[in-house]
C-alpha positions as CSV (number, residue, x, y, z in Angstrom):
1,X,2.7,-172.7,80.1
2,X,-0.4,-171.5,82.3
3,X,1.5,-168.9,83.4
4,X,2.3,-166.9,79.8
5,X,-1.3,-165.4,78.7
6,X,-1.3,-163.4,81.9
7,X,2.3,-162.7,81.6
8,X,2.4,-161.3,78.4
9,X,-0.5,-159.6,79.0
10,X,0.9,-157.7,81.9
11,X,4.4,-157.2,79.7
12,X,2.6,-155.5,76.9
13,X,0.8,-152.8,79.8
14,X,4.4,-152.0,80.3
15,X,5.4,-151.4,77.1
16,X,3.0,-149.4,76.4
17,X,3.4,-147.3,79.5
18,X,7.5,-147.3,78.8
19,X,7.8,-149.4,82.1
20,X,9.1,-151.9,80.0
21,X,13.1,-153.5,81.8
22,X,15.7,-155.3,80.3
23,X,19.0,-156.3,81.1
24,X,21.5,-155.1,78.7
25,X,25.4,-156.2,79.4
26,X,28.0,-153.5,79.0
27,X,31.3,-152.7,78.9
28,X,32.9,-150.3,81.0
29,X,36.4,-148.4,81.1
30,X,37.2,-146.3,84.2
31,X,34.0,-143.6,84.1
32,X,33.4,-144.5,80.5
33,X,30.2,-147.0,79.8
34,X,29.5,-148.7,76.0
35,X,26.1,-149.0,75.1
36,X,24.5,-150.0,71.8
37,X,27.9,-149.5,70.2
38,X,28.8,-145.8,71.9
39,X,30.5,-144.9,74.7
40,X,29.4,-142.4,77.4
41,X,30.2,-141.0,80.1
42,X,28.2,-143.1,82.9
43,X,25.8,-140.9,85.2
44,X,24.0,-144.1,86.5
45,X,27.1,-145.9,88.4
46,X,27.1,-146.3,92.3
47,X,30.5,-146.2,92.1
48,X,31.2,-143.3,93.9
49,X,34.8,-143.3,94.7
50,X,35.9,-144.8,91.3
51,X,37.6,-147.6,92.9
52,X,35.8,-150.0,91.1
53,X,37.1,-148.7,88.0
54,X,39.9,-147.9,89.1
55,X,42.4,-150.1,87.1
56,X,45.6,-149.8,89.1
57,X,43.7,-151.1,92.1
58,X,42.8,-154.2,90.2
59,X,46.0,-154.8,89.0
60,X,47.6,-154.5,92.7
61,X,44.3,-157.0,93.8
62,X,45.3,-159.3,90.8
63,X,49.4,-158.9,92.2
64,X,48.2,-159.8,96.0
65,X,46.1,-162.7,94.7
66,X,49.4,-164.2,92.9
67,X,50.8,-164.5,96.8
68,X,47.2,-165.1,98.7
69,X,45.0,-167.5,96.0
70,X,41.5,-167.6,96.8
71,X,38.7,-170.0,95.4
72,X,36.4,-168.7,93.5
73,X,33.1,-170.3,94.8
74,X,32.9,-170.4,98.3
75,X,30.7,-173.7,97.9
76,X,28.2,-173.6,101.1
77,X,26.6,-171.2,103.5
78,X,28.0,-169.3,106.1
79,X,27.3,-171.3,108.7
80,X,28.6,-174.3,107.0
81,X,31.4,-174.2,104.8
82,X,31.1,-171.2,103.3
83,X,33.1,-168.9,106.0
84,X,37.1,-169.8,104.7
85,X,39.7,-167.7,106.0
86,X,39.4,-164.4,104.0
87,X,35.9,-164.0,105.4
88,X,37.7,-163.8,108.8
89,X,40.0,-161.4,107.1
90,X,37.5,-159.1,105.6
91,X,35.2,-159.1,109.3
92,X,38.6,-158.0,110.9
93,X,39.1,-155.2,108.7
94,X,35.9,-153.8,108.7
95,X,35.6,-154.1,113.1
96,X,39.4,-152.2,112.8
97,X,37.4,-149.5,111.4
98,X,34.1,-149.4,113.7
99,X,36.0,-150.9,117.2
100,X,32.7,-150.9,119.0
101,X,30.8,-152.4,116.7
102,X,30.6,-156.7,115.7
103,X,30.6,-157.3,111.9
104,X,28.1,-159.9,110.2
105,X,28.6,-160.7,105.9
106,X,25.7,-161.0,103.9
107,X,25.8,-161.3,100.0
108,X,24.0,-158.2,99.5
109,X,22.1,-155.0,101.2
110,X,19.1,-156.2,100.1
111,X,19.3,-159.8,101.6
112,X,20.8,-157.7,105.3
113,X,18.1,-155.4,105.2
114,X,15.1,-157.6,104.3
115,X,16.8,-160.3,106.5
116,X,18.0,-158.8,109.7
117,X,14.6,-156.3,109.8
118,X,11.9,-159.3,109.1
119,X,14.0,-160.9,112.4
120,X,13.5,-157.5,114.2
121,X,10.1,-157.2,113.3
122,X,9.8,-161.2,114.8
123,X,10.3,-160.5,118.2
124,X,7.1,-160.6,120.0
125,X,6.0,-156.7,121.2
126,X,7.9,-155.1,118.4
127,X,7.1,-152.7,116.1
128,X,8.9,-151.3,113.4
129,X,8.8,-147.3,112.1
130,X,10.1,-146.7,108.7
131,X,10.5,-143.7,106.7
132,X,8.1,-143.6,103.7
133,X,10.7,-143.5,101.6
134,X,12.7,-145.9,102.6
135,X,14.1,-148.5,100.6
136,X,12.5,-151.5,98.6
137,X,14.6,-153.9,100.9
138,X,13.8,-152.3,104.1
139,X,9.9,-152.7,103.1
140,X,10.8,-156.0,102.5
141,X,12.2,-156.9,105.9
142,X,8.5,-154.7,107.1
143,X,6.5,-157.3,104.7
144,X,7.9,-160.8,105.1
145,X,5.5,-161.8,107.9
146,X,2.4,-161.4,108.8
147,X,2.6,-160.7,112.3
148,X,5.1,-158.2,111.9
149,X,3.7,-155.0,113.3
150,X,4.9,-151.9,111.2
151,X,3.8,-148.4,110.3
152,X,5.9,-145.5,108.0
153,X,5.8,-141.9,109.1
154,X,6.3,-138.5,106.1
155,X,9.7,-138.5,104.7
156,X,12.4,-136.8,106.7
157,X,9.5,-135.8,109.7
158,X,10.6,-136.1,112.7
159,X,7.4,-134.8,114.5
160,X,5.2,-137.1,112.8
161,X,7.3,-139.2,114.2
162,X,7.1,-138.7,117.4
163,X,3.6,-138.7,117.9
164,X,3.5,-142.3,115.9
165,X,6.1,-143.0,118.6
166,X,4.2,-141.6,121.5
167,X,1.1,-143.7,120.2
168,X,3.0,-147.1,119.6
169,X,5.1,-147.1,122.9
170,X,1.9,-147.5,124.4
171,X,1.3,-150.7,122.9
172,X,4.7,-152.0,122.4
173,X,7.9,-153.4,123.9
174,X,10.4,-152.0,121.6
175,X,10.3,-149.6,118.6
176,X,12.7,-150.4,115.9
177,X,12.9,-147.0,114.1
178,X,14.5,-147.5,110.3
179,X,16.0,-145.1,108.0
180,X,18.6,-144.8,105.2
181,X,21.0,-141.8,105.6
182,X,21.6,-140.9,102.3
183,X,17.9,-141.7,100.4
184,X,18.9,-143.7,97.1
185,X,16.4,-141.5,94.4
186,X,16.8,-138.2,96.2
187,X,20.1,-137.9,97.5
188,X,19.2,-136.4,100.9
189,X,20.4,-137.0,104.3
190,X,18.2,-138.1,107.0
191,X,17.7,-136.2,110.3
192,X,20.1,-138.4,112.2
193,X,21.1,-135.8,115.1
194,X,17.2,-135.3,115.5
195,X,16.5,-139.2,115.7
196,X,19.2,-139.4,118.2
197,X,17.3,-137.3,120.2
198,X,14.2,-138.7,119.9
199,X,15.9,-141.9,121.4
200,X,16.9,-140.5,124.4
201,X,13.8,-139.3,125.0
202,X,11.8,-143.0,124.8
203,X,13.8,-145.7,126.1
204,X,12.1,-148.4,124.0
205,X,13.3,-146.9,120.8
206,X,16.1,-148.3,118.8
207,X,17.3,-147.1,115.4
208,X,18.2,-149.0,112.1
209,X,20.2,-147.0,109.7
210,X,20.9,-148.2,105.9
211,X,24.1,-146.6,105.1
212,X,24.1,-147.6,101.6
213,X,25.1,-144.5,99.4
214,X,27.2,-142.7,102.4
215,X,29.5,-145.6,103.4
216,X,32.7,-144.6,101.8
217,X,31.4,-141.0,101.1
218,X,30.9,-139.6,104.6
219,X,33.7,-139.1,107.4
220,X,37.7,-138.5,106.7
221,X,37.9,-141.9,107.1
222,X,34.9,-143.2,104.8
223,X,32.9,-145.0,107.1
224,X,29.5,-143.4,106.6
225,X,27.4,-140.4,108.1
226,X,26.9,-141.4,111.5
227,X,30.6,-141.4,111.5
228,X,30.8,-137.9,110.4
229,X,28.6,-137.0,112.9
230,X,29.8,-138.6,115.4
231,X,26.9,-140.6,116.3
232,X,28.2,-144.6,115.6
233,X,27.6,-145.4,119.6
234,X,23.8,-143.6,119.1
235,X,23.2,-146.3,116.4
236,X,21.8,-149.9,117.3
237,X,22.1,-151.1,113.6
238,X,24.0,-150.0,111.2
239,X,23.8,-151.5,107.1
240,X,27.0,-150.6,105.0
241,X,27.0,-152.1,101.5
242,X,30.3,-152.7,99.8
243,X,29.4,-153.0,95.9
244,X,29.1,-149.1,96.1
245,X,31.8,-146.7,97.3
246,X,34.2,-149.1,98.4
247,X,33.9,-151.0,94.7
248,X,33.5,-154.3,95.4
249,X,30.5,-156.5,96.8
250,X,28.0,-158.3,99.8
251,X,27.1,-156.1,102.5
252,X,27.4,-156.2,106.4
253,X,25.4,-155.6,109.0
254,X,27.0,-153.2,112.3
255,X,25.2,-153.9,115.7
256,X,25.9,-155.5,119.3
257,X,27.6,-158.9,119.7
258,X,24.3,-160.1,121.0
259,X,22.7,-158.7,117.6
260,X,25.0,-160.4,115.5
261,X,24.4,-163.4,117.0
262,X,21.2,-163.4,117.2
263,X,21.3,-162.6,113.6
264,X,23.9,-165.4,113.2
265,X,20.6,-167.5,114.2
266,X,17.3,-166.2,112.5
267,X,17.9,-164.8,109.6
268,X,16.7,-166.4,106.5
269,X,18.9,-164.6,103.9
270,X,22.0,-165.5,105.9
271,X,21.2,-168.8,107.0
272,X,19.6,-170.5,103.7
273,X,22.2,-168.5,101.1
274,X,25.6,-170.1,99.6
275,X,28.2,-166.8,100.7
276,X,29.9,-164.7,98.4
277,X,33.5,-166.4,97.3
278,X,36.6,-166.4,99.5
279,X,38.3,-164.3,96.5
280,X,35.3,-161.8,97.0
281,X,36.1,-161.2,100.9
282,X,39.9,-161.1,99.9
283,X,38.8,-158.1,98.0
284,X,36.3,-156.5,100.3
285,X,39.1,-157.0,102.8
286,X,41.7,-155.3,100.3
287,X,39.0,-152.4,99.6
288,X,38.3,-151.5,103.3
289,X,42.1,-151.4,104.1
290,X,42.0,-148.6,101.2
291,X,39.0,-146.5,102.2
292,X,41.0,-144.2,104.9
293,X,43.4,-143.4,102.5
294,X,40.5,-142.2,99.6
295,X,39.9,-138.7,101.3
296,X,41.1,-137.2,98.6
297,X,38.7,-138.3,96.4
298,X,35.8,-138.0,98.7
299,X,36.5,-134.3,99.2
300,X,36.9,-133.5,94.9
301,X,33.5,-136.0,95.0
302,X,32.2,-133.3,97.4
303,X,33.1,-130.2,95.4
304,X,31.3,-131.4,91.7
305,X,28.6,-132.5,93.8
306,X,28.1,-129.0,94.6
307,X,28.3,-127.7,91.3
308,X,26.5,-130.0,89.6
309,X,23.8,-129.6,92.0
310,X,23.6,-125.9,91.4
311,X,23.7,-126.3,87.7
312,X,20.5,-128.2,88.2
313,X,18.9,-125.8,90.3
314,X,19.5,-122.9,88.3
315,X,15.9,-123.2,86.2
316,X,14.1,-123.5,89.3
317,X,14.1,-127.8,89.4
318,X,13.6,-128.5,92.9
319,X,17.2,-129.4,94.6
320,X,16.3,-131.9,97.9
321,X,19.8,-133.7,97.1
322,X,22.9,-133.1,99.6
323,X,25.0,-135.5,98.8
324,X,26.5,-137.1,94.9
325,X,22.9,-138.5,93.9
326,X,20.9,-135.6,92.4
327,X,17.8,-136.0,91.5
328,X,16.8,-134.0,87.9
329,X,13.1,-133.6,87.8
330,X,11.2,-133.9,84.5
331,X,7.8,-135.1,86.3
332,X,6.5,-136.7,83.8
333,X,7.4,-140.5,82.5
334,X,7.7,-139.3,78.9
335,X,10.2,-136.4,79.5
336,X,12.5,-138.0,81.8
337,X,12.7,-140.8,78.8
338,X,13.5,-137.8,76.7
339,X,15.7,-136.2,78.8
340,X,17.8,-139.8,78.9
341,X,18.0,-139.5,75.2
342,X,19.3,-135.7,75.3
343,X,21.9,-136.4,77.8
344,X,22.6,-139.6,75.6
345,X,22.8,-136.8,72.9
346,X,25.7,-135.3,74.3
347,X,27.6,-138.1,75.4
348,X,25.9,-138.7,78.7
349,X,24.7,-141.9,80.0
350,X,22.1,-140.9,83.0
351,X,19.6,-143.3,83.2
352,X,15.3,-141.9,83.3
353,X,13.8,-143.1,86.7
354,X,9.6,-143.3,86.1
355,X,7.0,-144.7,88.7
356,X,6.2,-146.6,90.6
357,X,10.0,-146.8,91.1
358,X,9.3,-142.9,92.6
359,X,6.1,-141.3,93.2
360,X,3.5,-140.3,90.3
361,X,4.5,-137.1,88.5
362,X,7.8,-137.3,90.3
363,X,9.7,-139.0,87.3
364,X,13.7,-137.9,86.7
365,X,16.9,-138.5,86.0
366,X,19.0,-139.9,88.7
367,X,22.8,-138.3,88.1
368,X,24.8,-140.5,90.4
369,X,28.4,-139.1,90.7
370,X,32.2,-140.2,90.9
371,X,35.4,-138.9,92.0
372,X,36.6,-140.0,89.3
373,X,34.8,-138.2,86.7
374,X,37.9,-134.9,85.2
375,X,36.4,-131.4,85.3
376,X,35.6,-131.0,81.6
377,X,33.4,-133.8,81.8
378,X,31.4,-132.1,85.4
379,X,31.4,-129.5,82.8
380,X,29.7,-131.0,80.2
381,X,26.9,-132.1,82.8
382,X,26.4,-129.1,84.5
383,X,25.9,-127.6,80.6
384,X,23.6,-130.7,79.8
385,X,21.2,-129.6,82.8
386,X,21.1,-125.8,81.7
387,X,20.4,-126.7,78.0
388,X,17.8,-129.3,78.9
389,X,16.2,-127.0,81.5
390,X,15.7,-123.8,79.2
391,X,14.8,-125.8,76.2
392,X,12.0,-128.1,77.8
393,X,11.3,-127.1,81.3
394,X,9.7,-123.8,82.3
395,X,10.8,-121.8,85.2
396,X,9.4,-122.2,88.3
């Protein structure tokens, strides 16, 4: 084929640079993960709550499909026959738990957010401010056309942000201001109180917040950080993905009725995509009924967040995380590789994160939490972190 000199070519670079991916199928028991013939303890899951492992909760699934079958493909889009009943059932679920908010399905947060913000940045006198480091799918949305107007501002600054605002709503309609509240590499929150404010303060702002990895996590009830902080009405657009906390799949998109019909009508990802199966929104519908009764597990989530996060602070590595993704910086490509294979070592799977996926001598391991993980096995993390720290990294 034409295509494989320059391919391979381009495949070797990688290997030679460790950059090289591959998909490798594994098995998985609760919190436990085989690979290459071990087990671990998996470090690299996004499922937060451990309800995706959680094999009680599939059996009562597996018991309520016995009395409610479901197909299995739902066998066109949305907008033709791919919207059965349980999709109904699932939207209802999900507006009992945001009232003033409309719901719209899409297969995935990375078809909602490339989707719904390349039909944002469409309309005509719009432009679109995005935190640098925002998410692949949100610079997706920003890329997709090229008459989309869009600019990103410092992580996290709110002041460079306002002067990009003052400067844009000069020139623009509407500013469409995007962020993620919890940031998927470094586990911070954004500034959401502070963005708030900035709204009120120019009219032509609106704000786009990917809720990812803090839907199920955030608020006594799970439903994300602007929940917690009591900002859902402050929010135009709100993502919340459900193959994460709530353990099970697709995505949906929170806005105004007008929005979601609006998005009903433009975007791409929505519009040209066969949906998820009817037995998939029987279970989305099944996990959101759950979430307001996980608060137990959010709060013990909470707690080992806490002391895993110290434990990786105590030799000085930079701690920017406030939430269950810590970052563990090695900086360089090579030692977060061999980091992965001393945590693999001691029975810890935590996958090495290298650029370009983060920034250039910003390389680490990405410890991604769950409630369900018992306290000798928090233990045997936290110790991972101080023996990896005083053996290989120096003090800052």
């Amino acid at each position: 084929m034409i295509f494989d000199e320059v391919m391979s070519a381009e495949l070797e670079k990688r290997k030679e640079l460790d950059l090289f991916r591959r998909i490798v199928p594994k098995s998985q028991k609760g919190v436990m993960i085989e690979h290459e013939g071990r087990w671990y303890t998996d470090l690299s899951s996004n499922d937060y709550l451990g309800l995706g492992q959680d094999s009680r909760i599939r059996d009562e699934f597996i018991n309520y499909l016995s009395q409610h079958p479901q197909s299995f493909s739902s066998s066109g889009s949305p907008l033709l026959t791919g919207a059965h009943d349980s999709y109904l059932l699932a939207k209802t679920q999900a507006e009992s738990l945001f009232p003033t908010k409309k719901v719209l399905f899409f297969n995935s947060g990375f078809a909602a957010n490339s989707g719904c913000i390349a039909a944002l940045g469409g309309i005509k006198g719009t432009v679109i401010l995005a935190d640098k480091l925002s998410h692949a799918s949100i610079i997706n949305g920003m890329t997709a056309e090229r008459q989309i107007k869009a600019f990103r501002f410092p992580h996290n600054d709110t002041e460079a942000l306002k002067k990009l605002v003052e400067k844009c709503e000069q020139e623009y309609s509407r500013i469409l201001v995007v962020t993620e509240a919890v940031f998927s590499m470094d586990g911070d929150t954004a500034p959401l109180k502070e963005l708030v404010a900035i709204k009120h303060s120019h009219p032509k702002i609106a704000l786009y917040i990917d809720e990812a990895h803090s839907f199920g996590v955030f608020d006594k009830k799970g439903r994300g950080l602007c929940a917690e902080l009591n900002l859902l009405d402050e929010v135009d657009f709100i993502l919340c993905t459900c193959g994460k906390a709530l353990g099970s799949e697709g995505a949906f998109m929170l806005s105004s009725a007008i929005a979601r019909d609006y998005f009903i009508n433009t975007v791409r990802s929505l519009i040209f995509s066969t949906a998820i199966s009817p037995v998939a929104f029987a279970h989305i519908a099944f996990m959101l009924k759950k979430l307001p009764e996980c608060n137990q597990r959010r709060v013990r989530l909470k707690e080992m967040a806490a002391k895993v996060r110290a434990a990786a602070a105590d030799f000085g590595n930079p701690m920017y995380s406030q939430s269950q993704v810590i970052p563990y910086l090695t900086y360089s490509n090579e030692q977060a590789v061999q980091a992965g294979n001393f945590f693999k070592e001691r029975g810890l799977f935590a996958m090495p994160i290298r650029h370009p996926t983060v920034p250039k001598g910003q390389a680490r391991l990405r410890l991604s939490l769950s409630a369900a993980l018992s306290d000798a096995q928090v233990e045997m993390i936290c110790e991972a972190l101080r023996d990896y720290s005083r053996l290989h990294l120096k003090k800052e």
